[in-house]
C-alpha positions as CSV (number, residue, x, y, z in Angstrom):
1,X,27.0,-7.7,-2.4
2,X,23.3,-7.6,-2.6
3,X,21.6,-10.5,-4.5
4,X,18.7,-10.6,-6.8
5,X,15.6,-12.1,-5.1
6,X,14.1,-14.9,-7.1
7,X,10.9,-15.2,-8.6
8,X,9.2,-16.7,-5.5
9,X,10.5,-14.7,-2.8
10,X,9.1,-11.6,-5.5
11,X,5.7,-13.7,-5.8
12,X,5.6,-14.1,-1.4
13,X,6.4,-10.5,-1.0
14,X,3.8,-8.8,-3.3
15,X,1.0,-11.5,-2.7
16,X,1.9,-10.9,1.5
17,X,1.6,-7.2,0.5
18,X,-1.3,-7.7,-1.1
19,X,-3.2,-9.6,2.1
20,X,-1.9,-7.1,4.3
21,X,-3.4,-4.5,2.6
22,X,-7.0,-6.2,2.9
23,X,-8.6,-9.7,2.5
24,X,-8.1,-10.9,-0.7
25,X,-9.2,-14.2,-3.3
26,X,-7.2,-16.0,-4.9
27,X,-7.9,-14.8,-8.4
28,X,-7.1,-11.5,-7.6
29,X,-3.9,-12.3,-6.3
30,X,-3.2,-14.3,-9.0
31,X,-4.0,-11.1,-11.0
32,X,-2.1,-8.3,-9.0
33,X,1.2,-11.1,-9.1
34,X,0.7,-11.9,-13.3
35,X,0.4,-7.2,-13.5
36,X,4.0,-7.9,-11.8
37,X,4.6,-10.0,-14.5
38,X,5.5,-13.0,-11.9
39,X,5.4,-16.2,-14.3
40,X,1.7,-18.5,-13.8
41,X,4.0,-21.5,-12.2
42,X,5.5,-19.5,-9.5
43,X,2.3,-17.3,-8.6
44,X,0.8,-20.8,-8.8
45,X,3.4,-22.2,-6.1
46,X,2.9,-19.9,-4.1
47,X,-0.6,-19.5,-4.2
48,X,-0.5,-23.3,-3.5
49,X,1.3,-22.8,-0.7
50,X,-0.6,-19.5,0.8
51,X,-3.6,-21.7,0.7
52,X,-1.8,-24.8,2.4
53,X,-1.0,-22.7,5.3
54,X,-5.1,-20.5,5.4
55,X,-3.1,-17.6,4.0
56,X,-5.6,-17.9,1.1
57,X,-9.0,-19.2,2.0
58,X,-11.3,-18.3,-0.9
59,X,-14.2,-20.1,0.9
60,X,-13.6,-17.8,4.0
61,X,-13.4,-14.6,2.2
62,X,-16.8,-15.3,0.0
63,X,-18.6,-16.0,3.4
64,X,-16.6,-12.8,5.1
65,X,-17.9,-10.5,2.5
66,X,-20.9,-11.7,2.2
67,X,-21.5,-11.0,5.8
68,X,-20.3,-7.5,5.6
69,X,-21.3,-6.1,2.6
70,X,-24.7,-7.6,3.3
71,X,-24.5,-6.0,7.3
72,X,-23.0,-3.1,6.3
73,X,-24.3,-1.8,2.8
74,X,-27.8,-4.0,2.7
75,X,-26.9,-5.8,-0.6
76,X,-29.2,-7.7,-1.5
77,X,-28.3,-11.3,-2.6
78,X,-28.0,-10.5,-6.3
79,X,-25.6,-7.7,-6.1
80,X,-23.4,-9.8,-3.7
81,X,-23.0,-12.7,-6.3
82,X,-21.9,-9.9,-8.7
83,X,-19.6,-8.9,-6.5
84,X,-18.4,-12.3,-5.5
85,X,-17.9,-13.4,-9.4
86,X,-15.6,-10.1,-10.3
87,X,-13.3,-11.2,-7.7
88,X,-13.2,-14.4,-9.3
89,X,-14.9,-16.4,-6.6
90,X,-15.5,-20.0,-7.8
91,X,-19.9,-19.9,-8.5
92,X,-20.0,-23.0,-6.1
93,X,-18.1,-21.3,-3.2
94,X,-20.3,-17.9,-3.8
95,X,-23.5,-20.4,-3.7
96,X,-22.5,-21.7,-0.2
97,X,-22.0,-18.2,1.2
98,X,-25.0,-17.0,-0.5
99,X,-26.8,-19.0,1.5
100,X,-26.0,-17.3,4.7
101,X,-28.2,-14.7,3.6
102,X,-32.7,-15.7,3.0
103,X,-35.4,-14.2,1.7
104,X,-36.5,-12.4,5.6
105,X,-32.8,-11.5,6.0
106,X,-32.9,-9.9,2.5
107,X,-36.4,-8.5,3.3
108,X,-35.0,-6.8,6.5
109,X,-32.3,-4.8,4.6
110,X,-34.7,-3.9,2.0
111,X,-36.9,-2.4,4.7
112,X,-33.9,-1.1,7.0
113,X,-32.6,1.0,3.7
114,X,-36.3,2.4,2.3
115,X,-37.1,3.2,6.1
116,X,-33.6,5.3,6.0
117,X,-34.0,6.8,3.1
118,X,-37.6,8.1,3.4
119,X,-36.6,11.1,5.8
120,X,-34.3,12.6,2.9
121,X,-37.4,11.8,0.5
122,X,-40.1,13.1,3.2
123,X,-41.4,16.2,1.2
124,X,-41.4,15.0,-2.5
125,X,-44.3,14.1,-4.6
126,X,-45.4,10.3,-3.8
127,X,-44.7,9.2,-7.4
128,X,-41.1,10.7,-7.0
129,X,-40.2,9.4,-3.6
130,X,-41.9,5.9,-4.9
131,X,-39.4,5.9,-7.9
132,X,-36.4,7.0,-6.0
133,X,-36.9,4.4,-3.2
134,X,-37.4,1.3,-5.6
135,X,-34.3,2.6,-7.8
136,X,-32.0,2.7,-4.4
137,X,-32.9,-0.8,-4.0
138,X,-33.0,-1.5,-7.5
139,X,-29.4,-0.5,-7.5
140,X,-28.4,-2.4,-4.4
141,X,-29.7,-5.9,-6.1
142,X,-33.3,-5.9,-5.1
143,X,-35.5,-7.4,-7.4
144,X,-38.6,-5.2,-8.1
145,X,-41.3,-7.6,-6.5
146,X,-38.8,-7.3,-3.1
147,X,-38.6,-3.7,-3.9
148,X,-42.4,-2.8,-4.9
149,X,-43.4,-4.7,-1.7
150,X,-41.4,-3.1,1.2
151,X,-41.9,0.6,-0.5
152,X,-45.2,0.0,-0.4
153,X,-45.0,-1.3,3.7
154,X,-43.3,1.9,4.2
155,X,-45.0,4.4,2.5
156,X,-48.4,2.8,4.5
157,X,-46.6,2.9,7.7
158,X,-45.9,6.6,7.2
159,X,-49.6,6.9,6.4
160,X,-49.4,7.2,2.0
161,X,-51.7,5.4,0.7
162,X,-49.8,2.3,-0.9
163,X,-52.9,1.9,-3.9
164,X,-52.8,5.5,-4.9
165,X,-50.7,5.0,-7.7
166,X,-50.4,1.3,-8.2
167,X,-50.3,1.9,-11.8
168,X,-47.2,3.6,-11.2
169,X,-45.5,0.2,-10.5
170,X,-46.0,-1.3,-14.0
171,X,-43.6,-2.9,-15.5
172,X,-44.0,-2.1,-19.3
């Protein structure tokens, strides 16, 4: 005669399933167990419990993904704390992993991306290729000093003249 399982050994399996599947904080296990509808207590338990034994390390994850996603997809610091506070990473924890990542670190990817994307942008119109490269790291969390900066350093390096259209950069 099979028996029920009890709210625990439910809460273990799916929050094991869960970090199985891929590295994951604890607010989002917390999340994917209340969608089960496991009750807070047990979840909470359990979570304790993960965390006891390093099954749950939210300090460990924030630095992991900040590593990769800044290694990997050249996110800039910004986009990275967004990221890091949608999966519920405590702002103190995502501050200390932040900080694996300065301003030449951050420069580099900035350059690494523009430098990559200017072959696909090699026969466009300067102001076009300008705008599309400060919008790819616009949308990767540059800020637009960053962003104006290594464009510019690029663009010169190819042999564009950086001043051309300065006034294209204006803010307003």
């Amino acid at each position: 005669m099979d028996r029920e399982p009890d709210a625990e050994e439910v809460a273990r399996t799916i929050a094991l399933r869960q970090l199985t599947a891929a590295p994951r904080s604890r607010a989002q296990l917390e999340a994917a167990l209340a969608k089960r509808d496991v009750p807070e207590d047990v979840a909470a338990r359990v979570l304790d419990r993960f965390t006891e034994v390093g099954l749950v390390d939210d300090t460990a994850y924030a630095e992991m993904l900040v590593r990769t996603r800044h290694a990997e997809r050249g996110l800039a610091r910004r986009a990275l704390a967004a990221e890091l506070h949608k999966k519920g990473i405590d702002p103190e924890v995502a501050g200390a992993a932040l900080a694996q990542v300065d301003d030449a670190d951050e420069e580099a990817a900035a350059r690494r991306l523009v430098e990559k994307k200017t072959r696909s942008t090699a026969g466009l119109d300067r102001q076009v290729r300008r705008r599309r490269l400060a919008a790819m790291l616009a949308r990767k969390g540059f800020g637009p000093g960053v962003a104006m900066r290594v464009v510019d350093e690029v663009l010169a390096a190819e042999g564009e003249d950086p001043g051309a259209d300065r006034a294209d950069w204006s803010l307003d």
